[in-house]
C-alpha positions as CSV (number, residue, x, y, z in Angstrom):
1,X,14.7,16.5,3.7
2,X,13.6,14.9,6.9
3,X,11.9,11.4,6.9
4,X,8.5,12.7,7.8
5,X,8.4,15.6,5.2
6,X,9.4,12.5,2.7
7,X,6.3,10.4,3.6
8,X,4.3,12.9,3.8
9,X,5.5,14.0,0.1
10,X,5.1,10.3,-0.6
11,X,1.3,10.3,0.6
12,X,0.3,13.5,-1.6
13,X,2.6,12.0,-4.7
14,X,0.3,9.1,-5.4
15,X,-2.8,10.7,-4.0
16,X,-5.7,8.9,-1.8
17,X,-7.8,6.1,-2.9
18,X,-10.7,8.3,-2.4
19,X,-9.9,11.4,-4.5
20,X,-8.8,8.9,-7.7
21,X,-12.5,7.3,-6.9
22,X,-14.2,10.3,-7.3
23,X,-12.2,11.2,-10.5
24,X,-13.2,8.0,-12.2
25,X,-17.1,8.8,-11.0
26,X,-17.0,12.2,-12.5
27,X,-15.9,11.0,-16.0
28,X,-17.8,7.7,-16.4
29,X,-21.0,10.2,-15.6
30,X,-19.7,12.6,-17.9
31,X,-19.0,9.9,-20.8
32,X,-22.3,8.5,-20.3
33,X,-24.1,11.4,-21.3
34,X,-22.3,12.3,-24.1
35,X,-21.7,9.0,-25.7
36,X,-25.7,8.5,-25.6
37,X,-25.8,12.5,-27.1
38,X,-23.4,11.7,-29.9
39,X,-24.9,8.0,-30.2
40,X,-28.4,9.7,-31.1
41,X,-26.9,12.4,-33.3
42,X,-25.1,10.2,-35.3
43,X,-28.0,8.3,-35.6
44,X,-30.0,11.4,-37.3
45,X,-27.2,12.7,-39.2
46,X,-25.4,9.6,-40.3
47,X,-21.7,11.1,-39.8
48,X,-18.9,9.1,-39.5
49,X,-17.0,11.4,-37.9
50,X,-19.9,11.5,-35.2
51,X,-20.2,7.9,-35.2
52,X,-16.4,7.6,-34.4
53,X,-17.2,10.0,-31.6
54,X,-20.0,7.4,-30.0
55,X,-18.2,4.5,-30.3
56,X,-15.3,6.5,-28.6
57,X,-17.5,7.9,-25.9
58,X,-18.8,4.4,-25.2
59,X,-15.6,2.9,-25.2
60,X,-14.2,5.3,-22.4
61,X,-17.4,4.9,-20.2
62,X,-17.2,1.0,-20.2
63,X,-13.3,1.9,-19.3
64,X,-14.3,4.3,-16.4
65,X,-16.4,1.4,-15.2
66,X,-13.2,-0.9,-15.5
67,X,-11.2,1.5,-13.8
68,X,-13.6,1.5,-11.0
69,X,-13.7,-2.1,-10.1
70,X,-10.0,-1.4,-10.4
71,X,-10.1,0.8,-7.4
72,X,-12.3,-1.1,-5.5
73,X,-10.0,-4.4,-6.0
74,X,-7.4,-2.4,-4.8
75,X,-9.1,-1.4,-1.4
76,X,-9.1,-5.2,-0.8
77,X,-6.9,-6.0,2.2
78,X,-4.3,-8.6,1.8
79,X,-5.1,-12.7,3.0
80,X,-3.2,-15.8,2.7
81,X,-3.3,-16.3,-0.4
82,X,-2.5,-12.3,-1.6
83,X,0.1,-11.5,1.2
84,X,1.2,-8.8,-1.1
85,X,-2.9,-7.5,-1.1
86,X,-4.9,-6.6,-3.9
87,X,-3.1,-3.6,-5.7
88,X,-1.6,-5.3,-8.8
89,X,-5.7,-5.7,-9.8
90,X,-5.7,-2.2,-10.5
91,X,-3.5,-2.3,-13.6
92,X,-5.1,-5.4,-14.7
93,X,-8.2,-3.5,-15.0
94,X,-6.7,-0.8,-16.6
95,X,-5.0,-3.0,-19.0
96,X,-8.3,-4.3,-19.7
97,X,-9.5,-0.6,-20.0
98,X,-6.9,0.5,-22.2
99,X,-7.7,-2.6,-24.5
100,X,-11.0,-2.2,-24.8
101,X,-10.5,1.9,-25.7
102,X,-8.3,0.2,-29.0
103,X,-10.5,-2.4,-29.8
104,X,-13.8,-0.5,-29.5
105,X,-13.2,2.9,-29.7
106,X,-9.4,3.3,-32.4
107,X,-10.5,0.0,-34.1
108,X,-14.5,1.0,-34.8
109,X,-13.5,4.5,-35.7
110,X,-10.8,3.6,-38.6
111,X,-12.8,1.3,-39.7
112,X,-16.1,3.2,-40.3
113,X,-14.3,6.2,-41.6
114,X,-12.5,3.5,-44.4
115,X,-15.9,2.1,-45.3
116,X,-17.3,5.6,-45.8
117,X,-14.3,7.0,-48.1
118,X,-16.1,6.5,-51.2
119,X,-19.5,8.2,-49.6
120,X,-20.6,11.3,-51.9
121,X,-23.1,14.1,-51.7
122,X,-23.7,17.1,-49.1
123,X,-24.1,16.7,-45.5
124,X,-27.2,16.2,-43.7
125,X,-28.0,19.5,-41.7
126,X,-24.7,19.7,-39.1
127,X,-26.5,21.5,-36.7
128,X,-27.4,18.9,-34.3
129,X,-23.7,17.3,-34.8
130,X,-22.3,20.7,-33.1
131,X,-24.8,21.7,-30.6
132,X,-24.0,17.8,-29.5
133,X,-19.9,18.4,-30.1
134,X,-20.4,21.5,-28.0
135,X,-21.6,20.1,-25.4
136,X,-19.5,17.3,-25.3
137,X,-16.4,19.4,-25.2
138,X,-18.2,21.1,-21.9
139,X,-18.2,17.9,-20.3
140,X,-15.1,16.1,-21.5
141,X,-13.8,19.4,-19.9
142,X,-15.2,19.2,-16.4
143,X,-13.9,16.0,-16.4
144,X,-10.2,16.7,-17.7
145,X,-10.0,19.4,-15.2
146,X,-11.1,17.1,-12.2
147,X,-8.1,15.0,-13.2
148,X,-6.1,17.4,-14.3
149,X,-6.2,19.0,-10.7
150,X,-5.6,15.7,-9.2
151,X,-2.4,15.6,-10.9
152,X,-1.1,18.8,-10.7
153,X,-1.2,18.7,-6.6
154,X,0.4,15.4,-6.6
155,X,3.1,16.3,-8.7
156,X,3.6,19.6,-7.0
157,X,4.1,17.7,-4.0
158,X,6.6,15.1,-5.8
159,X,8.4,18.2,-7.6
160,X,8.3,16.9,-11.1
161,X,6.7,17.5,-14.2
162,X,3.2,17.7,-14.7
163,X,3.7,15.0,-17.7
164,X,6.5,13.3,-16.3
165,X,4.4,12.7,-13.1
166,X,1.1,11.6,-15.3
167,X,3.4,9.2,-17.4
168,X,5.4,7.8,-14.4
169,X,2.5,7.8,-11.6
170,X,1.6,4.3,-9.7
171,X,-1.9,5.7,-10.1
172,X,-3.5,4.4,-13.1
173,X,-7.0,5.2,-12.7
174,X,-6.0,9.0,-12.6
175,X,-3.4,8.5,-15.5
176,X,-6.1,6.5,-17.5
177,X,-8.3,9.7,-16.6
178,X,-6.1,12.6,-17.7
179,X,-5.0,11.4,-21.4
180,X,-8.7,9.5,-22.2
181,X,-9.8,12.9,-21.8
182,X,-7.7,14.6,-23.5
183,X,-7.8,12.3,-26.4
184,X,-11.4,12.9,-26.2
185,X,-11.0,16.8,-26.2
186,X,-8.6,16.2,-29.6
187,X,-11.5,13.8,-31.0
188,X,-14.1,16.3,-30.5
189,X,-12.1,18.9,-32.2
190,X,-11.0,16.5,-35.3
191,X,-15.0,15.4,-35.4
192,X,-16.1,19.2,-35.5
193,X,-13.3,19.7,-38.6
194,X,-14.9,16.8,-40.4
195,X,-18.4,17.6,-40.1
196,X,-17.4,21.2,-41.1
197,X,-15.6,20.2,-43.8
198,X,-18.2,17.8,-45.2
199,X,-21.0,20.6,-45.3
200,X,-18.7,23.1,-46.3
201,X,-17.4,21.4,-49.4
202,X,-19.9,18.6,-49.9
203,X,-17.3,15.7,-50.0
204,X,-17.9,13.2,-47.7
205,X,-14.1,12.0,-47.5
206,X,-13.8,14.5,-44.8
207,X,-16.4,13.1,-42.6
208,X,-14.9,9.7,-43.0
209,X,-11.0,11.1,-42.6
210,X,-12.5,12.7,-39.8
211,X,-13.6,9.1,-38.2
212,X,-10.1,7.6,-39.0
213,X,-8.4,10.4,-37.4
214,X,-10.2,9.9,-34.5
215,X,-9.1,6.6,-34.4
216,X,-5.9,7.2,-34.7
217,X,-5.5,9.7,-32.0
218,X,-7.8,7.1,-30.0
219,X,-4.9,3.8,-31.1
220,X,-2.0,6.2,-29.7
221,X,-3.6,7.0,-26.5
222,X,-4.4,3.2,-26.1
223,X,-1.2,1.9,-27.1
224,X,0.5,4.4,-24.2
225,X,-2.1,3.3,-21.3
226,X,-1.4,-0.5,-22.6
227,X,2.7,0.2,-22.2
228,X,2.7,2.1,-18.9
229,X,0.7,-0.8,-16.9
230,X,2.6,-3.5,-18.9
231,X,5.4,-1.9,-17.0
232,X,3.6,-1.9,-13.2
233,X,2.4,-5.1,-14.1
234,X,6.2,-6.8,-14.5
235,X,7.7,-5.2,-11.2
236,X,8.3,-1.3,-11.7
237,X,11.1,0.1,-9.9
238,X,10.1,3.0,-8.0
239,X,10.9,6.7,-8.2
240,X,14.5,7.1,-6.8
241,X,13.2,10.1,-4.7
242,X,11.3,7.4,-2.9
243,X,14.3,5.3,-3.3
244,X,16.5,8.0,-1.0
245,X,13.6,8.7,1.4
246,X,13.1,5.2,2.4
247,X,17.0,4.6,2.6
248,X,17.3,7.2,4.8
249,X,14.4,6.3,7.1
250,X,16.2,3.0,7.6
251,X,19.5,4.9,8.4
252,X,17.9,7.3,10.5
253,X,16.7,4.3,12.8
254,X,18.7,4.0,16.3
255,X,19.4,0.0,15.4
256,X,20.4,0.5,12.2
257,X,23.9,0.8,11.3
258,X,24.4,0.6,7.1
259,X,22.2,-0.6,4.5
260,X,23.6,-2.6,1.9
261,X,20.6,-3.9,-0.3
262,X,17.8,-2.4,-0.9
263,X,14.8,-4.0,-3.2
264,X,11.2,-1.6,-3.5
265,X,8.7,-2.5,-6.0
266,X,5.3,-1.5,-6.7
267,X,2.6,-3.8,-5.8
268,X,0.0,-1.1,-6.4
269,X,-0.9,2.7,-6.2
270,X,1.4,4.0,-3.8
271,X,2.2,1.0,-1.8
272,X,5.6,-1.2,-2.2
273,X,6.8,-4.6,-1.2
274,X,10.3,-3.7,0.7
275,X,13.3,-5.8,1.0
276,X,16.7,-4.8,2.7
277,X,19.6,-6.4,4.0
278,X,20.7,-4.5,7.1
279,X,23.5,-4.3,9.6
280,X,23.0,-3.4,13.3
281,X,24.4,-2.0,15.6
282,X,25.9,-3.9,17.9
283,X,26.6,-8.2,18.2
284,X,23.9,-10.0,19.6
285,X,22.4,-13.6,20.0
286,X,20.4,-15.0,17.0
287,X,17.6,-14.8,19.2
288,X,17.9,-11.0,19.7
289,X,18.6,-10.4,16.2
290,X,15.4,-12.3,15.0
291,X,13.7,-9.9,17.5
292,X,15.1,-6.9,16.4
293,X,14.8,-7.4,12.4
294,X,11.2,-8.2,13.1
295,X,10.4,-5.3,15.1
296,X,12.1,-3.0,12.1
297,X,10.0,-4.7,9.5
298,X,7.1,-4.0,11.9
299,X,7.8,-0.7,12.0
300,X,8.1,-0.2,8.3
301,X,4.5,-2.1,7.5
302,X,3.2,0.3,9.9
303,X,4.0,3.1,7.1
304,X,1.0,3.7,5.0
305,X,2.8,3.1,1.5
306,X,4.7,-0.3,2.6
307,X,3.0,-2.9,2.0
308,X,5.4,-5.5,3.7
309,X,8.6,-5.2,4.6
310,X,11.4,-8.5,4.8
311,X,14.7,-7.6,6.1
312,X,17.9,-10.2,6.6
313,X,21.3,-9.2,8.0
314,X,24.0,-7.7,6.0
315,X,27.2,-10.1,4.8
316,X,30.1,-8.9,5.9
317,X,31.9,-6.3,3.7
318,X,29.0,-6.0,1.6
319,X,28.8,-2.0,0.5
320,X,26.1,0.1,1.6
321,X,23.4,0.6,-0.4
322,X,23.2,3.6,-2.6
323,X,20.0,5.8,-3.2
């Protein structure tokens, strides 16, 4: 694969700031109006299950608005202080995000539903608890696909799996995205057994195992987002695709001779700090050398996902770097 094919691979792997921005817009407006829907039909028909469903629905739209100061801390260009830049931020706020979606929405929802176990007598009239579910699914939808699509191009382009990619992606407003939604498409579905249940057997305990579920499918989903940006956040290795692409655009350059170290780690969505120990063609003074490693680390920060690049000469007998 040539360099250029690789970058350009590279640019459609993690996506644009721009796209991820909208994503994030279309499902904070999408959880907005369906955690004030379920918020007032829980409020009419006292459900647990629908309860767990607002708290939920409120916990993922305070997350999409942590996800977008996430982006926009990102878009913040590096000073003296952050010669490195701003992208690190992002999966601080997503941590933040993925905290409060346990806290608020797994921890609100188990506990309701436990508190309600012992609840008896026949449900108030459902109706309004699945014209509201209903319409949330519609939503929730819209939004999943949004992401969804996101993800599926960029992964195309990286030639992995869909999941592997959503799991693995420096992206985590899209990540945070994707599996929110899809927790809340499960949610929706365990709420809508609940109620059902409730009105069809007229035991409350399903209503409230209904809330707990939710909550549990909401804990996993949390516990996941919490893990994948712990990992970004202590210096993740990057794909070695990237790895080989960046390796060989060093070898491919004219003053380049061998590689032997290579260092890339993420410093936010799609952008790297690069360090590489190189050996060029050719003796020359110090001065000249000093020229010439600068003018390759120039080079490199003039790519669009390297962030900064240090290089250093080689030591003698050192092996070349592998991909």
């Amino acid at each position: 694969m040539a360099v250029e094919e690789a970058e350009e691979r590279a640019q459609e792997r993690e996506g644009t700031g721009g796209e991820s921005a909208i994503t994030v817009l279309v499902a904070l407006g999408a959880n907005l109006l369906i955690a004030i829907a379920k918020t007032v039909a829980a409020l009419i028909t006292a459900s647990a299950s629908m309860l767990a469903e607002a708290a939920h629905s409120w916990a993922d739209t305070g997350n999409e608005v942590f996800l977008f100061i996430a982006g926009r801390r990102a878009a913040k260009p590096p000073t003296t202080r952050h010669p490195l830049g701003f992208g690190r931020d992002t999966y601080v706020w997503s941590l933040f995000a993925a905290v409060g979606l346990f806290t608020v929405g797994a921890a609100v929802s188990v506990l309701h539903g436990i508190g309600e176990l012992g609840v008896k007598g026949p449900a108030a009239d459902p109706l309004i608890n699945y014209i509201v579910l209903a319409v949330s699914f519609v939503l929730e939808g819209v939004s999943f696909l949004r992401a969804f699509q996101q993800v599926r191009r960029s992964a195309g382009a990286a030639q992995q799996d869909l999941l592997d990619y959503a799991l693995t992606t420096s992206d985590p407003t899209v990540r945070a995205v994707v599996f929110e939604d899809a927790a809340a498409l499960v949610g929706i579905v365990i709420a809508a057994a609940g109620v059902a249940l409730h009105q069809v057997t007229g035991r409350g305990v399903w209503d409230a195992a209904g809330s707990i579920a939710v909550g549990v499918v909401l804990g996993l989903t949390a516990i996941l987002l919490i893990q994948q940006n712990r990992r970004f956040l202590i210096g993740e290795a990057v794909d070695p695709r990237v790895r080989a692409s960046v390796l060989g655009m060093l070898l491919q350059n004219d003053d380049v001779l061998s590689v032997t170290y290579l260092h890339l780690e993420y410093v936010g969505p799609g952008l790297v700090f690069l360090v590489a120990a190189v050996d060029l063609t050719e003796d020359a003074p110090e001065h000249e050398v000093a020229v010439r490693l600068r003018r390759l680390a120039q080079g490199l920060e003039e790519r669009p996902h390297v962030r900064r690049a240090i290089l250093t000469l080689s030591v003698p007998g050192d092996a070349p770097a592998v991909p």
